[in-house]
Each structure stands twice: as structure tokens, then as C-alpha cells.
C-alpha positions as CSV (number, residue, x, y, z in Angstrom):
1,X,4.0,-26.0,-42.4
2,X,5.2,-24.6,-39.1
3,X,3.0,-24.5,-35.9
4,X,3.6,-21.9,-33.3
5,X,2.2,-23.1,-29.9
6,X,-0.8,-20.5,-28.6
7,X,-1.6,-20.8,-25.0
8,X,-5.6,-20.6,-24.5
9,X,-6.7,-18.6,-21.9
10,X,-9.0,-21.2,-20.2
11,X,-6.2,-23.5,-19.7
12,X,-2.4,-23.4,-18.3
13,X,0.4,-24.1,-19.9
14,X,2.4,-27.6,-19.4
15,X,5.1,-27.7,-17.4
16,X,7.5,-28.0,-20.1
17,X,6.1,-25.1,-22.5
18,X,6.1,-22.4,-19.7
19,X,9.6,-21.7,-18.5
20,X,9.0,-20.6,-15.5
21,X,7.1,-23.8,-14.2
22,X,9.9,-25.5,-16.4
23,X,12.5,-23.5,-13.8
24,X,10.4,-24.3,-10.7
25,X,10.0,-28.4,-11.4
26,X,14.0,-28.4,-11.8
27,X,14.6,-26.7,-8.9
28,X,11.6,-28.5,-7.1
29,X,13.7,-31.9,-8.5
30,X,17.1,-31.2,-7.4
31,X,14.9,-30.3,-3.9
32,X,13.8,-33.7,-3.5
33,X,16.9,-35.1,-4.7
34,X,19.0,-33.5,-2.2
35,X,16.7,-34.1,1.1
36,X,16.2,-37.7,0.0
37,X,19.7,-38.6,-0.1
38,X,21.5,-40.0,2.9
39,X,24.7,-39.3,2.1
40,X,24.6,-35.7,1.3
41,X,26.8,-34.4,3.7
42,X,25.5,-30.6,4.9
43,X,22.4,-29.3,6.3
44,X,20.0,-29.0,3.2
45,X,17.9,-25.0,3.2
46,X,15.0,-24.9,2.1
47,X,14.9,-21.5,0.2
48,X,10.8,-21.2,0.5
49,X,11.2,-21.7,4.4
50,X,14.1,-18.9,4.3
51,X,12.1,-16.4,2.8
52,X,8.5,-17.2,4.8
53,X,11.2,-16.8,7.4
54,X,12.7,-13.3,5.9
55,X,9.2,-12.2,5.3
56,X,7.6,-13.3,9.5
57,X,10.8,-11.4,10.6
58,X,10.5,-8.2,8.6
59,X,7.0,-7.7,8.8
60,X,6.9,-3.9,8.1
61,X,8.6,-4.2,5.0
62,X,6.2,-6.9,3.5
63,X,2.9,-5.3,4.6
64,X,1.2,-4.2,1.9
65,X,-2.5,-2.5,2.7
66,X,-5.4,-4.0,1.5
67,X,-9.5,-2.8,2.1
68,X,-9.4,-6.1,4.1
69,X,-6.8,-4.8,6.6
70,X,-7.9,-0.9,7.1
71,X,-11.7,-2.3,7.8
72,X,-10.4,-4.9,10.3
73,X,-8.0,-2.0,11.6
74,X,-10.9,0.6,12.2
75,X,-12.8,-2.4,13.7
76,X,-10.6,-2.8,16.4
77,X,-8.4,0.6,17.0
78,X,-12.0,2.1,16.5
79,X,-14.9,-0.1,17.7
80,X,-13.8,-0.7,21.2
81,X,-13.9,3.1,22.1
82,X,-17.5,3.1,20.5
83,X,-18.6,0.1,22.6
84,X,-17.4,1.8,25.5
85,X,-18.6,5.2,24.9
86,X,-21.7,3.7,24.7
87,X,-21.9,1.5,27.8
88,X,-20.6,4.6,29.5
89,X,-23.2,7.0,28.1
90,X,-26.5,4.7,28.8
91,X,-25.6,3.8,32.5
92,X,-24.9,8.0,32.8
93,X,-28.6,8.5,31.0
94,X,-29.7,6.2,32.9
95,X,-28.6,7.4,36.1
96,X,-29.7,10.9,35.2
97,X,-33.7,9.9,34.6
98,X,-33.6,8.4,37.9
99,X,-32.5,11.5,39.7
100,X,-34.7,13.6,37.8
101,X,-37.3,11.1,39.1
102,X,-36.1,10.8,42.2
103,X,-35.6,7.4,42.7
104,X,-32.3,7.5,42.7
105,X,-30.4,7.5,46.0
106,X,-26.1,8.0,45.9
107,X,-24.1,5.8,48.2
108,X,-20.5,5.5,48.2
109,X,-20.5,1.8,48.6
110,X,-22.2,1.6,44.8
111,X,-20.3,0.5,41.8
112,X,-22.7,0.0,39.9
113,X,-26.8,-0.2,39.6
């Protein structure tokens, strides 16, 4: 009787049956093996600080476009023009009524009313 090992899918596999998490708590081993030993005699890289390095310093390369970022993108390229346009166009409306009215007197002193 032989039994073959079927992962389920509500559960992951143990470290020792997946080899990739099998590969990664070696490596993760020898990690802690080397920076805990004070006679190792060179400067000890940690290759997941290189690459979050590689990635912060090529940023272009490793952008990849989500919904998330082209919302937040026409938020701000997009919705501080629209503020302003509006601003601009009720103190103009405004302005307008009160000539129309009359009440509105120009001096070249005023910034703002």
C-alpha cells in the first residue's frame, strides 16, 4: 500500500513537503548562522535588503499599475485643477451678481471680497 501525499486546499503545506519553503528555511538557516557568528570574518549581505534596495532604486522598472494607483493618480494630477477651477469660478459668479446688482464697487487696493 503506497500513499501519495495530497496537499488540501484549506491548509499549507509543511515546511519540509513544499520545496520551496524547504529552500527558503535553509537559506533562512545558514542566514542566521552567519550573522550570529562572531568570527565570521566579512561583511554579511542580506540578499532581501539588496533587492528592496534594487527595487527603491529602480522604481520605473518595478511599477506595475494597479486600479489603486490610476484612481489615486487622477485624484491628485486631476482634483486639484477642479478644486481650483471651482474656487475661481464662484468668487467670478459671485462678483458678477454684485455688479449686475450694483453693489459692487472695484478698487485696486482689493484682493479679495
Amino acid at each position: 500500500l503506497s500513499f501519495i501525499y495530497v496537499p488540501s486546499p484549506f491548509a499549507m503545506l509543511l515546511a519540509t513537503l513544499d520545496p520551496r519553503l524547504a529552500i527558503r528555511a535553509r537559506l533562512k538557516h545558514e542566514f542566521q548562522l552567519k550573522l550570529n557568528d562572531p568570527q565570521h570574518p566579512q561583511i554579511i549581505e542580506d540578499p532581501a535588503m539588496t533587492h528592496w534596495v534594487y527595487a527603491r532604486m529602480n522604481i520605473y522598472p518595478n511599477f506595475h499599475p494597479t486600479p489603486k494607483n490610476s484612481l489615486l493618480g487622477a485624484f491628485w494630477g486631476i482634483g486639484p485643477v477642479l478644486f481650483w477651477w471651482s474656487i475661481f469660478k464662484t468668487e467670478r459668479d459671485y462678483r458678477e451678481r454684485l455688479m449686475k446688482e450694483g453693489k459692487y464697487e472695484w478698487s485696486p487696493f482689493q484682493i479679495c471680497s
